[in-house]
Every structure is written in structure tokens, then in C-alpha cells.
C-alpha positions in Angstrom: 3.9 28.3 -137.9 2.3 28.3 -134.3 -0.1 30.7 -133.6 -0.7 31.9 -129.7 -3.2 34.1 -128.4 -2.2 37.3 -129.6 0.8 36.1 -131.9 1.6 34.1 -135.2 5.4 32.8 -135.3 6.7 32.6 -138.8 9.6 29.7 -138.7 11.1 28.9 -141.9 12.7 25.1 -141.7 16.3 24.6 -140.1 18.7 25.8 -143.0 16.1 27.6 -145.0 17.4 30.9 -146.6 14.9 33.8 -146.8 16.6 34.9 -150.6 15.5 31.5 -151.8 12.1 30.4 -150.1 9.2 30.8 -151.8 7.7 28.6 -149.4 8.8 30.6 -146.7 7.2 34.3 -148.2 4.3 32.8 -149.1 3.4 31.2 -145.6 4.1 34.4 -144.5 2.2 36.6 -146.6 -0.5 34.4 -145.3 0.7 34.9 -141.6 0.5 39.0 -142.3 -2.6 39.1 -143.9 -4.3 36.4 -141.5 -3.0 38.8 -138.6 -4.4 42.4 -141.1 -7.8 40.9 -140.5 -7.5 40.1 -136.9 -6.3 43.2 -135.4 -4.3 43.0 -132.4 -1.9 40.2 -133.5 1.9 40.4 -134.3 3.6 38.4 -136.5 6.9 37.5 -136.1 9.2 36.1 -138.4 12.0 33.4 -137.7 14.0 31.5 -140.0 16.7 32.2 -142.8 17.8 35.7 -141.0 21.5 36.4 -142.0 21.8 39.6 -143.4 19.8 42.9 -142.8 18.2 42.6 -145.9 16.7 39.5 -144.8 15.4 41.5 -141.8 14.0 44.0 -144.1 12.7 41.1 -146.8 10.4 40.3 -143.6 9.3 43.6 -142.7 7.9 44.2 -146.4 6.6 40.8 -146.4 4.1 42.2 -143.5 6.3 40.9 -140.3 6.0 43.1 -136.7 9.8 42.1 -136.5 12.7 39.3 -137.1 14.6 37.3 -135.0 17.8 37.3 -136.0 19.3 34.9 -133.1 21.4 33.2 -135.9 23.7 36.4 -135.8 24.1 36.9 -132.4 25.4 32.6 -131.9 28.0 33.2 -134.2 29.5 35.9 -133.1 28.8 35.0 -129.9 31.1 31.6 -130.9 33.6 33.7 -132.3 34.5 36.0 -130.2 32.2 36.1 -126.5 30.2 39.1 -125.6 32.1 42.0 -127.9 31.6 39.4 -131.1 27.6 38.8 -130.1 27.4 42.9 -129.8 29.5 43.4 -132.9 27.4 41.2 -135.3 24.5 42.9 -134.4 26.0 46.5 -135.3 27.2 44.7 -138.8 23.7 43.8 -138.8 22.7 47.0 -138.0 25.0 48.8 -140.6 23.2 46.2 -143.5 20.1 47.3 -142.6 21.0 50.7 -143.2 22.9 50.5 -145.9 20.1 48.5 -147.4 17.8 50.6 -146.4 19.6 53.9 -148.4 19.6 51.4 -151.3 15.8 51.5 -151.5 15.5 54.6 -151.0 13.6 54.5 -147.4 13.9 56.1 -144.2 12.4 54.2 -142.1 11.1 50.5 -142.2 7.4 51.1 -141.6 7.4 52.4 -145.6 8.7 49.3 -146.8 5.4 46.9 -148.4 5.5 44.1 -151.0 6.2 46.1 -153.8 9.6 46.4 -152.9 9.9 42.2 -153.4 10.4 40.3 -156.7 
């Protein structure tokens, strides 16, 4: 975690994923609620984003927003500029789809309740 003037960066270690980190959502409960009670500071998660649901995992968890860099490399390896923009639309489509799944229409209703 690194903590700048007006934002906390969430980084989960290399390799971490975000279904299986405890470590991970509770840092970053901490992260969200440090930033609740100083107004004015994002947080911003980074770490363990593969899937959209991993984007929303961190949204409920009390993130601003994800980095989700991880998708982009790969399909930027595998297949140049159209495979960078079309892992971002599958990860656009999982966030959707995940999203109907839970039963929300848009991100800001998501909170911890919808975690295990």
C-alpha cells in the first residue's frame, strides 16, 4: 500500500488472486474506510484483476476503481492493438454480465454485503 497526498494504492503481491486473498480484502477494507474518514481521498485498487468480477469484488470492497493493466498485456501479447482493445470489451461484457447476476444496475449500489 502507498499512500500519496490525495490517494491510497491498493497492490495486492505479484501473483495474488483477488477470489482467494483474504489478505488482500482486508487491507483494503482498511484502505476504504481509512479514506471514508478522510474525505477527499480515492482509493485505488491493483492486484489480482482478471475477470470483471474481480473489478466489481473491488468496487464493493470500497475501491474508487481497478486497474486492470493485467488484461490489456495479454492481449496486447496476443494479438497488438485489436487484442489489447478486445480484452477490455470481454472485460467489459464480464462486468456486465456479472453485474445482471447481482441484480445491479450500476456499480455505485454494489457494498460489502454482496461479499462472502
Amino acid at each position: 500500500m502507498s499512500i500519496t497526498r490525495r490517494r491510497i494504492l491498493q497492490a495486492g503481491a505479484a501473483g495474488t488472486s483477488l477470489c482467494f486473498a483474504p489478505y488482500v480484502h482486508a487491507q483494503a477494507r482498511t484502505n476504504a474506510r481509512y479514506a471514508t474518514l478522510n474525505a477527499g481521498i480515492s482509493v485505488i485498487f491493483d492486484g489480482g484483476i482478471r475477470r470483471g468480477s474481480h473489478v466489481l469484488k473491488a468496487m464493493a470492497i470500497g475501491a474508487h476503481c481497478a486497474l486492470i493493466g493485467r488484461a490489456t498485456l495479454y492481449g496486447a501479447a496476443a494479438g497488438g492493438r485489436p487484442g489489447a482493445a478486445r480484452a477490455l470489451e470481454i472485460l467489459r461484457e464480464e462486468i456486465g454480465t456479472s453485474m445482471a447476476m447481482l441484480g445491479v444496475n450500476r456499480i455505485s449500489e454494489l457494498d460489502r454485503g454482496f461479499l462472502r
